[in-house]
C-alpha positions in Angstrom: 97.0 100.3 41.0 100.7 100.0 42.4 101.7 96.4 43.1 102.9 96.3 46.4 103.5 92.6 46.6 106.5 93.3 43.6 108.0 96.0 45.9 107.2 93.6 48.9 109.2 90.6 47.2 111.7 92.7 45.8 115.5 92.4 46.5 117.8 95.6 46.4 120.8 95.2 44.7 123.5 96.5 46.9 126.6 97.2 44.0 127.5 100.1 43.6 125.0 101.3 45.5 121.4 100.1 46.7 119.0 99.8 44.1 116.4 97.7 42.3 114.6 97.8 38.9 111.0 97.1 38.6 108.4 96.7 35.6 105.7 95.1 36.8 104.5 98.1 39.4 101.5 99.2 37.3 99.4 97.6 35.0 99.6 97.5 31.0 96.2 99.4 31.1 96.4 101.4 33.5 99.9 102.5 32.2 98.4 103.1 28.7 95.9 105.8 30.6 98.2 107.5 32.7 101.1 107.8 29.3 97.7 109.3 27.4 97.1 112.1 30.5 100.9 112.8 31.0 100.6 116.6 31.3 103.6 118.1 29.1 103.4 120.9 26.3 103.5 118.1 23.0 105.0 121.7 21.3 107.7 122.7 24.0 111.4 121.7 22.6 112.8 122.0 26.1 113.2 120.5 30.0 110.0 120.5 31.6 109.3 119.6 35.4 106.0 120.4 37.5 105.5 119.5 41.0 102.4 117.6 41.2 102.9 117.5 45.2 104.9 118.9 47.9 104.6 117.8 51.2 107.4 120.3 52.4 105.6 123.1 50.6 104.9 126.1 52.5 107.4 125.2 55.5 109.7 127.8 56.2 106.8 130.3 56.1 104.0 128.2 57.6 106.3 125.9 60.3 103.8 125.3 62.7 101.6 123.8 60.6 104.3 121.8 58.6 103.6 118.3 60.7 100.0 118.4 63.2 101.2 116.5 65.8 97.4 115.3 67.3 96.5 114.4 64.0 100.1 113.0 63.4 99.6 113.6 59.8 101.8 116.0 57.1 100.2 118.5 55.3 99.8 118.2 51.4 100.1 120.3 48.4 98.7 118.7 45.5 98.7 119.9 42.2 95.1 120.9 41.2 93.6 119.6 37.8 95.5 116.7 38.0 93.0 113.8 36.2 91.0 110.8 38.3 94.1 108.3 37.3 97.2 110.4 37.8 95.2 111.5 41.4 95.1 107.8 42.1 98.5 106.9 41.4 99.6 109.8 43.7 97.2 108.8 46.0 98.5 105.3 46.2 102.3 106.8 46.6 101.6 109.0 49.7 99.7 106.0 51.2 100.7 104.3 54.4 101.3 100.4 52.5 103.6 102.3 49.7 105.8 103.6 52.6 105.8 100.4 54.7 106.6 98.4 51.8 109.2 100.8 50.7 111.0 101.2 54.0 110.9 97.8 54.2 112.6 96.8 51.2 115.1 99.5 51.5 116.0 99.4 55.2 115.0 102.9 56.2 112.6 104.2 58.8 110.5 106.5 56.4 107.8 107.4 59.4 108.7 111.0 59.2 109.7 111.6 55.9 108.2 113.8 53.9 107.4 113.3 50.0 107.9 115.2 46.7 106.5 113.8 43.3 106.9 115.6 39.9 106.3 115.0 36.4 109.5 115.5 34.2 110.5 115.8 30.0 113.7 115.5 28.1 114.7 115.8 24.8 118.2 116.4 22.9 117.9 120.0 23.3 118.9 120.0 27.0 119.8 116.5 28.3 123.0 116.4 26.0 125.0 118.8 29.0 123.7 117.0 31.9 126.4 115.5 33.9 126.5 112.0 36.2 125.7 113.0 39.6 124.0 112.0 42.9 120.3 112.7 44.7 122.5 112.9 47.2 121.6 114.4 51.4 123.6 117.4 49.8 122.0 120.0 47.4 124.3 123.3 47.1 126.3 122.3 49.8 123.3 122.3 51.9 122.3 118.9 53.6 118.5 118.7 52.1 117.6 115.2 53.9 117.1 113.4 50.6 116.8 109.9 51.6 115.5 107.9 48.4 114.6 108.1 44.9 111.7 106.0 43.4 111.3 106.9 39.1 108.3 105.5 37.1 109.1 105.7 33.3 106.1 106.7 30.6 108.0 106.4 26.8 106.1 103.9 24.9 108.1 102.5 22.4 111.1 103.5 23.1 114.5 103.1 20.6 117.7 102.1 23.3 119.2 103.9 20.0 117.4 107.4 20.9 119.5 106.9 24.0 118.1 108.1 27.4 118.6 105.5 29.5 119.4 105.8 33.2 122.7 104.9 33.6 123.9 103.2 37.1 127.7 104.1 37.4 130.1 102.8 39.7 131.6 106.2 40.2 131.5 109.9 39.1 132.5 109.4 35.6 130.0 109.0 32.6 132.1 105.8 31.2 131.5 103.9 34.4 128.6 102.3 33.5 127.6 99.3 35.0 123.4 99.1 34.2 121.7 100.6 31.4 118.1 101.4 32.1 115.5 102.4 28.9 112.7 104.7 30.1 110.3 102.5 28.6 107.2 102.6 29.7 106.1 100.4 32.7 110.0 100.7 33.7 110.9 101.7 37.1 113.9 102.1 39.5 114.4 102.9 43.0 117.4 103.9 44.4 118.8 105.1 48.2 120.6 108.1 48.2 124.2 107.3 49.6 127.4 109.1 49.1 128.2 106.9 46.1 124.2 106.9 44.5 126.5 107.9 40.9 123.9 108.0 37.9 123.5 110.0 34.7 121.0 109.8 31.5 122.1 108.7 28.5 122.5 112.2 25.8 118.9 111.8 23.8 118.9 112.0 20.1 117.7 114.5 18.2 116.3 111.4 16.3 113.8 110.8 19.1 110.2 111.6 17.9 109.5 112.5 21.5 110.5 113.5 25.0 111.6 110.8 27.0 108.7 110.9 30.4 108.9 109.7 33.7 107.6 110.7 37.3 109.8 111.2 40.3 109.1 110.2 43.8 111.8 111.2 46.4 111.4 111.0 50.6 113.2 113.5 52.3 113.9 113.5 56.1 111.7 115.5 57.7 114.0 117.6 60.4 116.6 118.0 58.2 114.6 119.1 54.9 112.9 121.9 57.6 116.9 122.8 58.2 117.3 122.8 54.9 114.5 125.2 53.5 115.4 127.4 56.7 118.5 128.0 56.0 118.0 128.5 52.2 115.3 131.0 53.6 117.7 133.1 55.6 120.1 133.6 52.4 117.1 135.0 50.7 116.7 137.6 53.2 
């Protein structure tokens, strides 16, 4: 389904900050399937994220069996129920070619990198406070290993004037725009996560018949996200 040869071919723009737009990963039809089995409540006026897989789930009370060394292989958590196309697509994004490709374009040495992927909704009732930041290493002070972000869009049809585009800024304020993105569907960006990675959406109307969709795909590092979920164990406790 994904096309590897546009990520292959690809070129990352390196102002302000690494990243590349896509939308020719997936095809029309196959797009048209996955928007028509994008599992959100159609009667929910609110944010809505579910983790669809997890490959870091489990680790701080299950170490040992976080990474099987013979095997050399990472333990998964998928999401259960998920239908044969949205299993295919995730499929295809833990695969060995997506993360060669990836790396690849992006420079990094993903071998041991683990990989999250959830479905996400906005609307106007809670993306008009969200504020420009970074998937940044850091997540409450805490270094999390984030390494990269990789978004697939799924809002067919979409107004620019409903807002709700991802906005590339050139630093941490919201008027530093320097690339508008629509989440229309078939639209994808990928970003590294550096110190400056600045980006924010666009406030969504409350003219918008719908919630703006996408998917999320980020690689972590695998030592340090272990640090990370650790430590954020022991503050539990």
């Amino acid at each position: 389904m994904l096309n590897l040869d546009a990520i292959r071919s690809g070129v990352m723009q390196e102002y302000p900050y690494r990243w590349i737009f896509f939308n020719n990963l997936i095809p029309k039809q196959e797009l048209l399937e996955l928007l028509n089995t994008f599992e959100y409540d159609k009667h929910r006026e609110q944010f809505r994220s579910r983790m669809i897989l997890d490959q870091g789930a489990e680790v701080v009370t299950n170490v040992e069996k976080f990474f099987d060394a013979v095997k050399n292989k990472y333990y998964i958590y998928p999401s259960p129920n998920l239908s044969s196309i949205w299993q295919t697509l995730v499929n295809e994004l833990v695969s060995l070619p997506y993360r060669e490709v990836v790396a690849k374009l992006t420079g990094l040495n993903l071998d041991r990198h683990i990989i999250r992927i959830s479905l996400s909704q906005l609307d106007s009732t809670v993306n008009k406070d969200l504020a420009p930041h970074k998937d940044s290493w850091f997540i409450n002070n805490r270094d999390s290993g984030m390494a990269l972000t990789h978004l697939f869009y799924f809002s067919k049809d979409w107004n620019t004037n409903w807002g709700g585009s991802l906005n590339i800024l050139t630093n941490e304020q919201r008027e530093s725009v320097f690339q508008e993105i629509p989440p229309q569907l078939g639209n994808s960006v990928l970003f590294v996560c550096e110190h400056n990675a600045w980006h924010v959406v666009a406030p969504i109307s409350p003219l918008a018949p719908r919630p703006r969709q996408h998917l999320m795909v980020r690689f972590y590092d695998r030592q340090i996200y272990l640090k990370y979920l650790n430590k954020n164990e022991q503050v539990k406790k």
